[in-house]
N, C-alpha and C positions, 0 to 999 in steps of 0.2 A: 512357733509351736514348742511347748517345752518337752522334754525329754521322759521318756514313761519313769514311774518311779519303781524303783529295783530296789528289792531287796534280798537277804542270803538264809539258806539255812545251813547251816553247820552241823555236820554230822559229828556228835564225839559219844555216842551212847552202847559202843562196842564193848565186849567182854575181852576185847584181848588175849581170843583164844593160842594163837599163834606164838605168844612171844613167851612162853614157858613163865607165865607166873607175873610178868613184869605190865605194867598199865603204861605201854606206847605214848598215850597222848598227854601222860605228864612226866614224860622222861626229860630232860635235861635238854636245852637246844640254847648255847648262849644264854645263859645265867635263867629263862624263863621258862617254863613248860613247855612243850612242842608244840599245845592246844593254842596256845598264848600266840606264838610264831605265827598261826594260822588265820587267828583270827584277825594281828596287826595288819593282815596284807587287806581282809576285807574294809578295814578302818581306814587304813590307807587310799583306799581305791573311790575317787571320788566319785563314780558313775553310782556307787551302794549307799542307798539312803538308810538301811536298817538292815539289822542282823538278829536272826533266832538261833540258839544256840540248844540241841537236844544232847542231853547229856544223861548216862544213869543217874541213876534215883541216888547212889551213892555218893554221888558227886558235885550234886548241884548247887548247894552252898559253897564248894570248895571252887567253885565256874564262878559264882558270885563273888566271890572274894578278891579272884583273879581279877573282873571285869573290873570291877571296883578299884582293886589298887594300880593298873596299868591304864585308867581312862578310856578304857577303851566305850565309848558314850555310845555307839549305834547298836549296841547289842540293846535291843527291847524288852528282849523276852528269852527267859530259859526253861526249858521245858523237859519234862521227862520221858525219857524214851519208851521204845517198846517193845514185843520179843524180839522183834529183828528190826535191819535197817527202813524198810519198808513201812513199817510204824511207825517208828523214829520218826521220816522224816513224812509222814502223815502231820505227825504233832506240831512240827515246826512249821508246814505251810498253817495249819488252822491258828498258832500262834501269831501270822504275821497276819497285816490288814492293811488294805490300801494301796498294791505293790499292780503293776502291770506285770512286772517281767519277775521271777525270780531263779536265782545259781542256788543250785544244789551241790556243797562240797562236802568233803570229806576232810573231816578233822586230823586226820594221819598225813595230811598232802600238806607240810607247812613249805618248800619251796614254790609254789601257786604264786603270780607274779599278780598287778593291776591288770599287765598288756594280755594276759591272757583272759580275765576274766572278762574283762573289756574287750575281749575279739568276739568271745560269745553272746556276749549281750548284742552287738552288731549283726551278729548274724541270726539273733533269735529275733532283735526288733523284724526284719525282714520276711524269716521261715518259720518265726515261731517252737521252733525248737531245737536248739544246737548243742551237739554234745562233744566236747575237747577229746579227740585220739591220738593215738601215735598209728603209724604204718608198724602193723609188724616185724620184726627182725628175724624170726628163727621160722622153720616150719613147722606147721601144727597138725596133726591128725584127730582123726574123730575116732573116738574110740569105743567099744560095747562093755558092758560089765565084766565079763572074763579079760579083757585085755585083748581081746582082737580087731587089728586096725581095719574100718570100715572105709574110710576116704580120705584124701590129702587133699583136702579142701583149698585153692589157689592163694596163693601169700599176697599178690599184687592185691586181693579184695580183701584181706582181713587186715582190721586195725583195733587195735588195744586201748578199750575203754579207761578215761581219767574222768577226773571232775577239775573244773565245776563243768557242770551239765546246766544247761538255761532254758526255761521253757514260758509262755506265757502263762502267768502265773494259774487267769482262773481255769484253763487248760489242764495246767499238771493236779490242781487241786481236784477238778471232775473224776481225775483219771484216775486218780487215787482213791477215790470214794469208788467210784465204778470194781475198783479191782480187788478193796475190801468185800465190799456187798458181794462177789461174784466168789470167795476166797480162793483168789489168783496172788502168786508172792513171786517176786520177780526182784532180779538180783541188782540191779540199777532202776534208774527212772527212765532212762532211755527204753530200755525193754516193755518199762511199766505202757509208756506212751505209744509205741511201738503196738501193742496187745491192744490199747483202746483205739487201735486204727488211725494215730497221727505217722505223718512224713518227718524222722529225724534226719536231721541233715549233721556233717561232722565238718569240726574245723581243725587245723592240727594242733597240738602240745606241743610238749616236750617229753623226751625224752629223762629229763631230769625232774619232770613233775613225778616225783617218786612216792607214793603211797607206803608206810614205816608198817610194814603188814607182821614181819620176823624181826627175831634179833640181830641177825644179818646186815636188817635196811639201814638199822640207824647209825653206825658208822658212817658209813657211804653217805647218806643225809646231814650229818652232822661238818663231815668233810668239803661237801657242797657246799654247805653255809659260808664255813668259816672260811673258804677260799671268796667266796659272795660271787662263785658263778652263779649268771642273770639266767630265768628262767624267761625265755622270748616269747 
């Protein structure tokens, strides 16, 4: 039996509100955009037969240029985003076709290895929808609008959402529709899938799969690289 066909969608159609001014996903990473870094790992990863790539309206010749001069051939289709992530990556599941399974990543995550994305496709062929976490490391509280703590929610049960997030494809596509038509906006796909009544199940990360959200990250990210610690 041959292996469902996978394909990604790429999240890069963020405004970058975080990083004072600066557009994260074409900052400098080894001579090529960090967008670039991101997407070589999807090209890289032979289990991905095709890549949609949702990028602002600003940008998307400049995504075309890129694919173009780095070869990067699985990218299909580039699409323009929408007011938020959520849209976004609406647009990139309708741009793909033909895909059994598809990963949902985040264009700011360029340390995202083959073995991880490949962990979740194995565990999504099986459950249908798996999404890459870490165990948390610090304590977390829930909090009310004035700032007063309501519960210390247990650490052993919280884990710190990453991508790529993997779900059967025409599954996340329903869900998505379903959560437009309903105007529900949900901060992951996990959550989205989660709300339409599916079981996510989580596999672990790393640690070092680090999403470039501040100005902060991208040293630390940049450092990672160039030592070429492996993201497991």
């Amino acid at each position: 039996m041959s292996a469902p066909a996978v394909g990604a969608v790429i999240v890069a159609a963020g405004a970058s509100t975080r990083m004072r001014g600066a557009d994260k996903l074409w900052a400098d990473l080894d001579g090529v955009p960090l967008l670039a870094r991101t997407i070589l790992v999807f090209q890289e990863c032979a289990a991905v037969g095709k890549v949609a790539v949702v990028s602002a309206v600003e940008r998307v010749e400049d995504v075309r240029a890129l694919c173009s001069a780095l070869g990067l051939a699985k990218v299909e289709t580039i699409s323009t985003g929408g007011a938020n992530r959520q849209e976004s990556v609406l647009a990139g599941l309708r741009a793909l076709s033909g895909c059994t399974l598809v990963a949902v990543h985040d264009g700011g995550r360029p340390l995202v290895t083959p073995a991880l994305i490949e962990r979740g496709l194995a565990l999504a062929r099986e459950r249908h929808a798996a999404l890459c976490a870490v165990p948390a490391k610090s304590t977390h509280k829930l909090v009310d609008p004035e700032g007063r703590v309501l519960s210390t929610p247990p650490r052993e049960q919280l884990w710190e959402a990453q991508t790529p997030q993997v779900f059967r494809y025409t599954e996340l596509l329903d869900a998505h529709i379903r959560a437009a038509r309903a105007g529900e906006t949900h901060t992951d796909d996990a959550a989205l899938m989660e709300a339409a009544g599916h079981t996510v199940w989580v596999y672990e990360g790393s640690y070092r799969n680090i999403k470039v959200t501040t100005p902060e990250d991208l040293p630390l990210v940049r450092t990672l690289y160039a030592a070429g610690v492996p993201v497991s």
